[in-house]
PATI-52182 format. One record per atom (N, C-alpha, C, O): residue number from 1; residue in three letters; x, y, z. Coordinates in steps of 0.1 Angstrom, whole numbers, plus 5000, padded with zeros to 4 digits. Layout:
BEGIN
<site num="NUM" residuo="ALA" X="X" Y="Y" Z="Z"/>
...
***
This chain:
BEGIN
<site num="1" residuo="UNK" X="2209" Y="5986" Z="3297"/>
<site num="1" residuo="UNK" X="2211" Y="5987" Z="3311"/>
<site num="1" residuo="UNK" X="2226" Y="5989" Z="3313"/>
<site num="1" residuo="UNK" X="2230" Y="5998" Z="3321"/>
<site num="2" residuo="UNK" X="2237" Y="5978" Z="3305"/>
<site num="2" residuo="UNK" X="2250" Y="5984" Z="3311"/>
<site num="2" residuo="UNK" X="2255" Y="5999" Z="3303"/>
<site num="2" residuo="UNK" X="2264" Y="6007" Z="3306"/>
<site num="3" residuo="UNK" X="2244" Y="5999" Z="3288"/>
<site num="3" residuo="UNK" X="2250" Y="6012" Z="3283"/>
<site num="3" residuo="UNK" X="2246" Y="6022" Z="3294"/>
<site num="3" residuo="UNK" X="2255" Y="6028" Z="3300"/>
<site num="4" residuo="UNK" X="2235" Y="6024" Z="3296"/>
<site num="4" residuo="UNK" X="2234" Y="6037" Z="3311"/>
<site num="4" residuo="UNK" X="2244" Y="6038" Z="3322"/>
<site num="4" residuo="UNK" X="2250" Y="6048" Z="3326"/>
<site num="5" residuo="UNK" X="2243" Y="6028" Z="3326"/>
<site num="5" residuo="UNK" X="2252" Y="6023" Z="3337"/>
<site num="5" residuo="UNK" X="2268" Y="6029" Z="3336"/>
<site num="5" residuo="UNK" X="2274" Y="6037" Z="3343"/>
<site num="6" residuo="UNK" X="2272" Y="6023" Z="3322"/>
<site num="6" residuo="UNK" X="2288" Y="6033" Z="3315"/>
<site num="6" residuo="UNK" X="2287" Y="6051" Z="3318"/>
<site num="6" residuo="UNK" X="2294" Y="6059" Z="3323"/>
<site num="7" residuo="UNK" X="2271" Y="6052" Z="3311"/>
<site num="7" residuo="UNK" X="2271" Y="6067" Z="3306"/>
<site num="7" residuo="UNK" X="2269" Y="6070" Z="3319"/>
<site num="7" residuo="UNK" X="2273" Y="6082" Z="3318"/>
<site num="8" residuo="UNK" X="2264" Y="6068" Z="3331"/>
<site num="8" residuo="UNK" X="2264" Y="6076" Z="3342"/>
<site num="8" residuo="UNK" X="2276" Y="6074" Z="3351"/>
<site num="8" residuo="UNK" X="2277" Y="6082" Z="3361"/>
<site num="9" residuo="UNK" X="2285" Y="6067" Z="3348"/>
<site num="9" residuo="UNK" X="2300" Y="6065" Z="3352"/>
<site num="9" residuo="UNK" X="2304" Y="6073" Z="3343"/>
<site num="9" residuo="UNK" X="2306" Y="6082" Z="3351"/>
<site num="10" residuo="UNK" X="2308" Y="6078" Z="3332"/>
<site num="10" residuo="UNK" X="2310" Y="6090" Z="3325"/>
<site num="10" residuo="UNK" X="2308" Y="6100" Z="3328"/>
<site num="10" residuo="UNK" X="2317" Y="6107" Z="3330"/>
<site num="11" residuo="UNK" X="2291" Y="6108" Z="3331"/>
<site num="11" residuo="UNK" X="2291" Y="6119" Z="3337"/>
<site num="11" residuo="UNK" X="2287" Y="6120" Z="3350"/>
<site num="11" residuo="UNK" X="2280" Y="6129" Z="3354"/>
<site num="12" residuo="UNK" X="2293" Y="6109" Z="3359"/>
<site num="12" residuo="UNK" X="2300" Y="6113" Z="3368"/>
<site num="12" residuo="UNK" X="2313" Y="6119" Z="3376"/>
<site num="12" residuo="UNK" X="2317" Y="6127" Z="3384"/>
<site num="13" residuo="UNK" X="2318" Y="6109" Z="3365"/>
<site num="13" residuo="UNK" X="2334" Y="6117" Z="3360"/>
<site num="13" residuo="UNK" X="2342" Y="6127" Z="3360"/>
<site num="13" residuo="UNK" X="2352" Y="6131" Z="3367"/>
<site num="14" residuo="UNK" X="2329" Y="6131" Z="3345"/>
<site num="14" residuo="UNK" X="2330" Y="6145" Z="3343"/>
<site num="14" residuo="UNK" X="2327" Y="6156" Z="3352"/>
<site num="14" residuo="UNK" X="2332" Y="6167" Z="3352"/>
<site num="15" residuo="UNK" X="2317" Y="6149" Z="3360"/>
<site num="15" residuo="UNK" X="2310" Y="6160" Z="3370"/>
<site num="15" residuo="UNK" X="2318" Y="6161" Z="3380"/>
<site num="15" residuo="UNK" X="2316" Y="6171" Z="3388"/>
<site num="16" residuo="UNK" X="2330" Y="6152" Z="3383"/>
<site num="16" residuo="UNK" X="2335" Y="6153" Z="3395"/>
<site num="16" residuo="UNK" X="2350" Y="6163" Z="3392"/>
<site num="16" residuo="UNK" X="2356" Y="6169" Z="3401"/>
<site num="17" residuo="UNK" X="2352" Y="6162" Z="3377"/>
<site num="17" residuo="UNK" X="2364" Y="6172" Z="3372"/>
<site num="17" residuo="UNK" X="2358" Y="6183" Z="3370"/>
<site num="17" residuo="UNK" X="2365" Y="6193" Z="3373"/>
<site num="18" residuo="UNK" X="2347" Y="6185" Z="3365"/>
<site num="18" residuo="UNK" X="2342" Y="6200" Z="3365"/>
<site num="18" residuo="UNK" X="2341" Y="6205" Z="3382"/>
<site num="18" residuo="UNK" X="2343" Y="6217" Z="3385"/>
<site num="19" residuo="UNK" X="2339" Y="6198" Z="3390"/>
<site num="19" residuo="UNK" X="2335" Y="6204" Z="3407"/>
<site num="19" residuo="UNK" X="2349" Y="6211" Z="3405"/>
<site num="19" residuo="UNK" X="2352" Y="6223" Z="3404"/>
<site num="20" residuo="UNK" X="2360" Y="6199" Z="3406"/>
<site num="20" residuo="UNK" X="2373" Y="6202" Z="3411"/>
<site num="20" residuo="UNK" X="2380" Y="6219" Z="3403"/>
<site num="20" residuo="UNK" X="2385" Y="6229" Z="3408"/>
<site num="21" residuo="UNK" X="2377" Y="6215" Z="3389"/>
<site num="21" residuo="UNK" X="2378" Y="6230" Z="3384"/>
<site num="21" residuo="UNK" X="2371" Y="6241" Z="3388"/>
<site num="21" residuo="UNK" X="2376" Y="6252" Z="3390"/>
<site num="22" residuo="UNK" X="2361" Y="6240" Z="3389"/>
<site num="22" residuo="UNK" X="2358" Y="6251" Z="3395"/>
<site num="22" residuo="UNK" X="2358" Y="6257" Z="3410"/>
<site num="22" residuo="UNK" X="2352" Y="6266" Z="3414"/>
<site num="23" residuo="UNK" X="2368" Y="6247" Z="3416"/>
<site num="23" residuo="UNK" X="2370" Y="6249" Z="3432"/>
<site num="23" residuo="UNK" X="2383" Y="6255" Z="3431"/>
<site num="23" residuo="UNK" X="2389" Y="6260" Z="3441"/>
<site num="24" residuo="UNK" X="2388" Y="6251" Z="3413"/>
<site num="24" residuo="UNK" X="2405" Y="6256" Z="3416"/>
<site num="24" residuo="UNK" X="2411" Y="6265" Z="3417"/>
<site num="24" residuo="UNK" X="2423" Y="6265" Z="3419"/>
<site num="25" residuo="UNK" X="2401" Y="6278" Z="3416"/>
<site num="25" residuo="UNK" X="2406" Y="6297" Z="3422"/>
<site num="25" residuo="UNK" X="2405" Y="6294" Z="3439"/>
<site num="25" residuo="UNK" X="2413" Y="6300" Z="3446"/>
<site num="26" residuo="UNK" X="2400" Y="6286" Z="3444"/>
<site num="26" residuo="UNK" X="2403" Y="6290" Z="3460"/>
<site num="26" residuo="UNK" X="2415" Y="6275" Z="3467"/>
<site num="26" residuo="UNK" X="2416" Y="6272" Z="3478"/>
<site num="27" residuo="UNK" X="2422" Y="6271" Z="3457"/>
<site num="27" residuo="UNK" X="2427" Y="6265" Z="3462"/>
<site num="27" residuo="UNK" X="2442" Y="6270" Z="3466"/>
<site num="27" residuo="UNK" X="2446" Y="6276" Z="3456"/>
<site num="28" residuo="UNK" X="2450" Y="6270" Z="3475"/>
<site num="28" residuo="UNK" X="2460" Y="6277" Z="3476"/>
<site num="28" residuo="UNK" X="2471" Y="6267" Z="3478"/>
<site num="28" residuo="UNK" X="2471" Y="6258" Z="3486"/>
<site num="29" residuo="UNK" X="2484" Y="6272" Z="3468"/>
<site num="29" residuo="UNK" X="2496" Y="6263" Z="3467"/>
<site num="29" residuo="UNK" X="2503" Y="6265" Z="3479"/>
<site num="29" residuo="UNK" X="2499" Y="6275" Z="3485"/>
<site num="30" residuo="UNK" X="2513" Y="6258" Z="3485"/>
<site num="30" residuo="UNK" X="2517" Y="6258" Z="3490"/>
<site num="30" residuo="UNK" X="2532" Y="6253" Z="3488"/>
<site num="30" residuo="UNK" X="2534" Y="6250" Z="3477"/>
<site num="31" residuo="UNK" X="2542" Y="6251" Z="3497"/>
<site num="31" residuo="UNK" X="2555" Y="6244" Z="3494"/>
<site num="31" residuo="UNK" X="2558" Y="6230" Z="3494"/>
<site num="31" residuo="UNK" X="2568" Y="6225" Z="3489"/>
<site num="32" residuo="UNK" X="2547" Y="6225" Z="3502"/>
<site num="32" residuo="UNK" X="2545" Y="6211" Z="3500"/>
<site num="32" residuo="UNK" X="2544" Y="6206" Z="3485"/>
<site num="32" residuo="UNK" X="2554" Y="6201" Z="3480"/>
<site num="33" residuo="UNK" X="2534" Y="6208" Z="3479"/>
<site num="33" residuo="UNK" X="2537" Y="6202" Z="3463"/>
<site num="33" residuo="UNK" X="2549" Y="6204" Z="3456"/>
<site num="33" residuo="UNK" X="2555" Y="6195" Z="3450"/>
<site num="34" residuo="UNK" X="2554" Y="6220" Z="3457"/>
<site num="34" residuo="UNK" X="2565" Y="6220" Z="3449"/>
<site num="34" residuo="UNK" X="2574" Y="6206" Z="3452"/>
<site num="34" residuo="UNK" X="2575" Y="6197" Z="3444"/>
<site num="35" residuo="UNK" X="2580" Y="6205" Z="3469"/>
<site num="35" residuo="UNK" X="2587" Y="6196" Z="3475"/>
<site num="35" residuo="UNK" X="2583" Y="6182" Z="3472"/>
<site num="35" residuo="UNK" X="2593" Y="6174" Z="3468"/>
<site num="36" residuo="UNK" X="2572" Y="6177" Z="3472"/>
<site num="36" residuo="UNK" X="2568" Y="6167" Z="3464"/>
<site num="36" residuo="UNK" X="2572" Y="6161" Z="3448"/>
<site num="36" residuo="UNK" X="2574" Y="6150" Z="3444"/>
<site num="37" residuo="UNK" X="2572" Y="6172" Z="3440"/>
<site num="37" residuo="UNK" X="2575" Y="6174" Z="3431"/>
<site num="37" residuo="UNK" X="2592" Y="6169" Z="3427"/>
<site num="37" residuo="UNK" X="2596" Y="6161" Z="3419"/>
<site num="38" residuo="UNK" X="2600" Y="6178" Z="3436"/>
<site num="38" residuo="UNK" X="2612" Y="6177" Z="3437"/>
<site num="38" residuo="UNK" X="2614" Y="6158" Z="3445"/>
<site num="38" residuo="UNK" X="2624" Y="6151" Z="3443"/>
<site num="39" residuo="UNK" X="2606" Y="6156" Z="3453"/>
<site num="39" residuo="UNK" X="2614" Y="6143" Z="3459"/>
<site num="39" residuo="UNK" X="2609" Y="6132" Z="3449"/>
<site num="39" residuo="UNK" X="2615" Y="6122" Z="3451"/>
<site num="40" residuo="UNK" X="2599" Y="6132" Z="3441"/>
<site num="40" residuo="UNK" X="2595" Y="6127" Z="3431"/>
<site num="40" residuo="UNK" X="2608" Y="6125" Z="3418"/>
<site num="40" residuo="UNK" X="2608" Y="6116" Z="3410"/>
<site num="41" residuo="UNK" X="2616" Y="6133" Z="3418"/>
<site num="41" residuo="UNK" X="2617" Y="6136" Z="3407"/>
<site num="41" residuo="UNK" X="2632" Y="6127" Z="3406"/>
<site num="41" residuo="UNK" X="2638" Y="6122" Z="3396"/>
<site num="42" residuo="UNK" X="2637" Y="6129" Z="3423"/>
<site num="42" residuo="UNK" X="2649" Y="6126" Z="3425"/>
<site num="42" residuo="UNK" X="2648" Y="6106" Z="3429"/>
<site num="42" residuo="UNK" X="2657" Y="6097" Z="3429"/>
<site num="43" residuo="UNK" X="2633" Y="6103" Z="3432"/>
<site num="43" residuo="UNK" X="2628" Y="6090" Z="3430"/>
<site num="43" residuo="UNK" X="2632" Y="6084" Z="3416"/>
<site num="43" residuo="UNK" X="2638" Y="6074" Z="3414"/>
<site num="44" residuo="UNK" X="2628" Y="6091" Z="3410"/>
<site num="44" residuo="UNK" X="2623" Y="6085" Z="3393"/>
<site num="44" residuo="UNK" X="2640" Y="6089" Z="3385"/>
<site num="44" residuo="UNK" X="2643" Y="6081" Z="3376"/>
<site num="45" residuo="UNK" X="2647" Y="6099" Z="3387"/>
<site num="45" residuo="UNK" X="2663" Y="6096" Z="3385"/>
<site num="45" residuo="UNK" X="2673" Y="6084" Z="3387"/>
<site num="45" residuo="UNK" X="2681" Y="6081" Z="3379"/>
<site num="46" residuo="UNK" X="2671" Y="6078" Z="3401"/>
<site num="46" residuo="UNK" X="2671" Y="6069" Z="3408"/>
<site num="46" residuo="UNK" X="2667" Y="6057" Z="3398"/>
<site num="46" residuo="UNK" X="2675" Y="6049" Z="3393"/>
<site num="47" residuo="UNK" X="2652" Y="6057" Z="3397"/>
<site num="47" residuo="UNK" X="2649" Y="6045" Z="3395"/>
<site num="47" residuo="UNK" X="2656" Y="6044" Z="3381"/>
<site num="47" residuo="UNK" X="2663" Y="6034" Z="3378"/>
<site num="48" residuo="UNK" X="2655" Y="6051" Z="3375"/>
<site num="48" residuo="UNK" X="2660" Y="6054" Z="3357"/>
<site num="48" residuo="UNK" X="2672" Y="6049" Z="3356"/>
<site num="48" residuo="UNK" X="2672" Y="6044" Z="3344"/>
<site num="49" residuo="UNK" X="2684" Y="6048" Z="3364"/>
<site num="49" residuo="UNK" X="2697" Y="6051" Z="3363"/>
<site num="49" residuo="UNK" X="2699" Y="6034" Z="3366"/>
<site num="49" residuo="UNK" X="2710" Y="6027" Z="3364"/>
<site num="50" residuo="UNK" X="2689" Y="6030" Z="3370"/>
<site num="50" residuo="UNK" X="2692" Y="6016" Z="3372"/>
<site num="50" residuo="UNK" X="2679" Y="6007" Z="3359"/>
<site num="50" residuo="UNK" X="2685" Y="5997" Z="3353"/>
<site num="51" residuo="UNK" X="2666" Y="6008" Z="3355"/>
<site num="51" residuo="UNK" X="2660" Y="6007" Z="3350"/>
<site num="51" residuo="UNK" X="2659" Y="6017" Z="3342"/>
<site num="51" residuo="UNK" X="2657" Y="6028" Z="3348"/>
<site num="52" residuo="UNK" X="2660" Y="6016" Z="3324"/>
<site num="52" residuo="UNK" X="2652" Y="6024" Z="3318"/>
<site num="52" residuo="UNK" X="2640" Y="6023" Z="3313"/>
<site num="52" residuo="UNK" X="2636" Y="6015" Z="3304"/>
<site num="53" residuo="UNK" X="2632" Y="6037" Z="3324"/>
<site num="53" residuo="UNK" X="2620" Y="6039" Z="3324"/>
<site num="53" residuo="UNK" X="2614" Y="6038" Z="3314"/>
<site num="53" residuo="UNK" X="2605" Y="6029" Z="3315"/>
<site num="54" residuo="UNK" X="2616" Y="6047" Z="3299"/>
<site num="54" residuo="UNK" X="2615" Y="6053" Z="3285"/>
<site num="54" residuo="UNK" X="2614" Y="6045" Z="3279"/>
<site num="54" residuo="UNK" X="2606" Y="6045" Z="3270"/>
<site num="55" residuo="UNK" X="2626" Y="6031" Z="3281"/>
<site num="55" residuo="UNK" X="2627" Y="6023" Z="3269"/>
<site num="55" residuo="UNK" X="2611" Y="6010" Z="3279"/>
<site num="55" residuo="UNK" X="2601" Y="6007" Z="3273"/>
<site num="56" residuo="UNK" X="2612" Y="6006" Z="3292"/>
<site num="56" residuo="UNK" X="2603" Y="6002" Z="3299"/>
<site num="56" residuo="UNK" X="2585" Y="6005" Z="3293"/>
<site num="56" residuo="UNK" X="2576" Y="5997" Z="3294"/>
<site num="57" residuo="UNK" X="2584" Y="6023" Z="3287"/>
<site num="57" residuo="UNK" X="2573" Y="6024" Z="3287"/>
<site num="57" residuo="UNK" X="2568" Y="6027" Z="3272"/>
<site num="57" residuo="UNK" X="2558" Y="6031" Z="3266"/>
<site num="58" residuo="UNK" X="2581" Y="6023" Z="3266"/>
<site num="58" residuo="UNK" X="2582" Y="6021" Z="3250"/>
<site num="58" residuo="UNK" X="2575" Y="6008" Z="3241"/>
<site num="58" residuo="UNK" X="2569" Y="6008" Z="3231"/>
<site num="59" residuo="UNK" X="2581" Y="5997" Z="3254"/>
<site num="59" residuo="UNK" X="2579" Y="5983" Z="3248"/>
<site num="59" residuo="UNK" X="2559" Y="5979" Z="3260"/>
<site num="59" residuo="UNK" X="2550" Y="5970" Z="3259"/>
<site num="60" residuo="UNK" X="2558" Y="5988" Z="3269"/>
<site num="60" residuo="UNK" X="2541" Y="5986" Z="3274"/>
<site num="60" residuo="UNK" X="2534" Y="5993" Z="3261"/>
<site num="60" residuo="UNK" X="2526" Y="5986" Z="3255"/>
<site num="61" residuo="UNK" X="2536" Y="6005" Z="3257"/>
<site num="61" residuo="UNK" X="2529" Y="6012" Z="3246"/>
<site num="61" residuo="UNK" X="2527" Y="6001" Z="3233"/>
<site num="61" residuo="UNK" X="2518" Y="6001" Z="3225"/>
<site num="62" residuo="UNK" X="2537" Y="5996" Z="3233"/>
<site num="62" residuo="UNK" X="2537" Y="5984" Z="3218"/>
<site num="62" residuo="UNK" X="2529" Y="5973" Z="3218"/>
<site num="62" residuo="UNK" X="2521" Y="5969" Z="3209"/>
<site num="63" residuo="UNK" X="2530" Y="5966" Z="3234"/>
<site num="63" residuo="UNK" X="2521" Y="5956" Z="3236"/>
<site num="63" residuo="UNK" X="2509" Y="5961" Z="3235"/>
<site num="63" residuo="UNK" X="2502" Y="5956" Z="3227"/>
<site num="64" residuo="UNK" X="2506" Y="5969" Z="3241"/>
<site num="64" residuo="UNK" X="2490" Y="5975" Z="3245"/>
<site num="64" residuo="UNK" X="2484" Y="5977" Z="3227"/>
<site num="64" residuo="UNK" X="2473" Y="5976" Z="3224"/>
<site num="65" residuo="UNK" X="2494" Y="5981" Z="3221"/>
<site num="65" residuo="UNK" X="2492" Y="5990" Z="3205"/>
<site num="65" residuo="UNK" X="2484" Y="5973" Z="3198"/>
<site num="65" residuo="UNK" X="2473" Y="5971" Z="3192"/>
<site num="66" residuo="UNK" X="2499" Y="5961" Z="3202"/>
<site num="66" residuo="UNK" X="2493" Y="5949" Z="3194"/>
<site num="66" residuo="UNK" X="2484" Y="5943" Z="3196"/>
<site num="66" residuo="UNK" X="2477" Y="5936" Z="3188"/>
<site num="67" residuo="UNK" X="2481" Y="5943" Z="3211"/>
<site num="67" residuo="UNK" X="2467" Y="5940" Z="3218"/>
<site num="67" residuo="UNK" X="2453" Y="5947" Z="3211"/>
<site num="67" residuo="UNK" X="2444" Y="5941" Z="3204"/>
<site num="68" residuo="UNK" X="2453" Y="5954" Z="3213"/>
<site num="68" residuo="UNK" X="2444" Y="5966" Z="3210"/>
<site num="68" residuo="UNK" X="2441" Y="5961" Z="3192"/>
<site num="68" residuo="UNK" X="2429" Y="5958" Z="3189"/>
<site num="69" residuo="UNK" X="2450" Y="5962" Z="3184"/>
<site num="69" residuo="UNK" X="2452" Y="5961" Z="3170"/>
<site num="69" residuo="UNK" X="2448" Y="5939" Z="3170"/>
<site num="69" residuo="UNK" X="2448" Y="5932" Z="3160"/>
<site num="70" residuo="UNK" X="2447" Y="5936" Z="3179"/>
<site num="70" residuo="UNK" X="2444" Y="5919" Z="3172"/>
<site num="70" residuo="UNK" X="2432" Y="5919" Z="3179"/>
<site num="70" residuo="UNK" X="2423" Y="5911" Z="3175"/>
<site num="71" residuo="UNK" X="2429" Y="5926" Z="3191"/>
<site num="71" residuo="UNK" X="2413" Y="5930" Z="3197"/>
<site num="71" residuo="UNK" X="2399" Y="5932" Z="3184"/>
<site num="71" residuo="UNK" X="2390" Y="5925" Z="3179"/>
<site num="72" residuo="UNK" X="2404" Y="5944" Z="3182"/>
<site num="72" residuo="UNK" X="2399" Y="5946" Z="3171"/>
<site num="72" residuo="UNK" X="2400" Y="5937" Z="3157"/>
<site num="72" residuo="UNK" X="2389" Y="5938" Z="3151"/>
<site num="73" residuo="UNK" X="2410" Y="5929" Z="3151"/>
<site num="73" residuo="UNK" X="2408" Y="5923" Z="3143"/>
<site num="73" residuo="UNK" X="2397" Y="5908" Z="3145"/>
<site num="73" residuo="UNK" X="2388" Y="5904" Z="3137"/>
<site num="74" residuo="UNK" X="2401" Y="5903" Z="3160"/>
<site num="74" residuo="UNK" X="2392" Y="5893" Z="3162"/>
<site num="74" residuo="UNK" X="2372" Y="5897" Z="3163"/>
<site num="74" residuo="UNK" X="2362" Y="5890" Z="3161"/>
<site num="75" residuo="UNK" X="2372" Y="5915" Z="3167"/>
<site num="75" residuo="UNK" X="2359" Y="5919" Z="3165"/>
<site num="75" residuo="UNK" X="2351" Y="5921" Z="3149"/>
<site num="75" residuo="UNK" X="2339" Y="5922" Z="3145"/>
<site num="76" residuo="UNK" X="2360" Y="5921" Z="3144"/>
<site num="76" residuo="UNK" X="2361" Y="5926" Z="3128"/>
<site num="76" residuo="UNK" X="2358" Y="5907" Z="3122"/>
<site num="76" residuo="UNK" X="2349" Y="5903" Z="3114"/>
<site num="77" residuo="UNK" X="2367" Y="5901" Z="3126"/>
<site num="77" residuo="UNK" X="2365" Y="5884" Z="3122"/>
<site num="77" residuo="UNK" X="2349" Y="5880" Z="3128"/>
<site num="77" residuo="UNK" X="2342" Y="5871" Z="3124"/>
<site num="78" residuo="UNK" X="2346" Y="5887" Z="3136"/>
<site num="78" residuo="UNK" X="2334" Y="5881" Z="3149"/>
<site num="78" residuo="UNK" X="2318" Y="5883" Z="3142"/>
<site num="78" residuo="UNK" X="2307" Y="5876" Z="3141"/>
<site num="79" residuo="UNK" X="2326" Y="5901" Z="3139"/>
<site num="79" residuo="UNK" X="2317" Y="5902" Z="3130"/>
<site num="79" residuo="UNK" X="2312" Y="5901" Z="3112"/>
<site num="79" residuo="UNK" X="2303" Y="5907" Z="3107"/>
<site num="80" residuo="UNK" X="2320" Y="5894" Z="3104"/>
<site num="80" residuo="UNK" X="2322" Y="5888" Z="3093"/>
<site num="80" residuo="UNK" X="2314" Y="5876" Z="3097"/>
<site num="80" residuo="UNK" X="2302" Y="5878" Z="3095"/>
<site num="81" residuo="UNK" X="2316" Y="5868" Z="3101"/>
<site num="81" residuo="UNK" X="2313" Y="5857" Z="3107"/>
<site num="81" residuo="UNK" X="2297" Y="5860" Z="3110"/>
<site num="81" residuo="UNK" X="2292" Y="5849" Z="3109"/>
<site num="82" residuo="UNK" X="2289" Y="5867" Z="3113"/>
<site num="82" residuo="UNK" X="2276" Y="5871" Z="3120"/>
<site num="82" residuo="UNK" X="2268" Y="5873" Z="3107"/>
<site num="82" residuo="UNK" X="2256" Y="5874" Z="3106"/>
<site num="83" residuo="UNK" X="2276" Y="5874" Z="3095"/>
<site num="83" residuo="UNK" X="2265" Y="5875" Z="3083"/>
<site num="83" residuo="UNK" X="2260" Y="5865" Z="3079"/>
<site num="83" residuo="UNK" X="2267" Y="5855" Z="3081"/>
<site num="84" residuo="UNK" X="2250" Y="5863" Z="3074"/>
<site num="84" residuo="UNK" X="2244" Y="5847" Z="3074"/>
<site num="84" residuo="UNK" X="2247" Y="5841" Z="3058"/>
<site num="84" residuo="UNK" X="2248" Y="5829" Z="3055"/>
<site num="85" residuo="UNK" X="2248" Y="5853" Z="3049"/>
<site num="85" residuo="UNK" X="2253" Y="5846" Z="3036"/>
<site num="85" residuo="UNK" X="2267" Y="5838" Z="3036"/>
<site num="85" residuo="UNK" X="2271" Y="5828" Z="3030"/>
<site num="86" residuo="UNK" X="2273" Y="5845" Z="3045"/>
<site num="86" residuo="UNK" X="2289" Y="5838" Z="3051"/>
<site num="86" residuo="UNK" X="2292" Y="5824" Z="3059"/>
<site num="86" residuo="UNK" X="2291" Y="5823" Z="3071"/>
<site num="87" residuo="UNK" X="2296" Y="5813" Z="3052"/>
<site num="87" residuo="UNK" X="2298" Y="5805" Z="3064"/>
<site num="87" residuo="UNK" X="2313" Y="5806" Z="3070"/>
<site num="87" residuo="UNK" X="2315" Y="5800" Z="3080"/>
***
């Protein structure tokens, strides 16, 4: 039941990026995004010059890496543990 439940959140997903691609020949640019783009950019200079961003998203990628890497060892322990010749 929650594997369906995932898989129909998946291709919904997908179904909602495939609509958007295929809507994306009539979509028409305009100068607003570019301009967005540009006030965005002079935000995140800004923020940089006082916080570094780079080194900020250097040390989240690491945690998430050792997370992820002791996640898995505890599932790897969980399942060792689940053999019955094993105490």
């Amino acid at each position: 039941m929650i594997a369906t439940a995932f898989l129909n959140l998946i291709y919904t997903f997908v179904l909602g990026i495939v609509a958007l691609l295929e809507n994306l020949g009539t979509v028409s640019s305009n100068n607003a995004l570019t301009s967005s783009i540009v006030q965005y950019k002079e935000y995140y200079m800004a923020l940089d010059a006082i916080v570094p961003i780079g080194t900020l998203l250097s040390i989240v990628a690491f945690v998430l890496t050792f997370e992820g890497i002791y996640l898995l060892y505890k599932a790897i322990r969980w399942g060792y543990k689940k053999i019955p010749a094993i105490s």
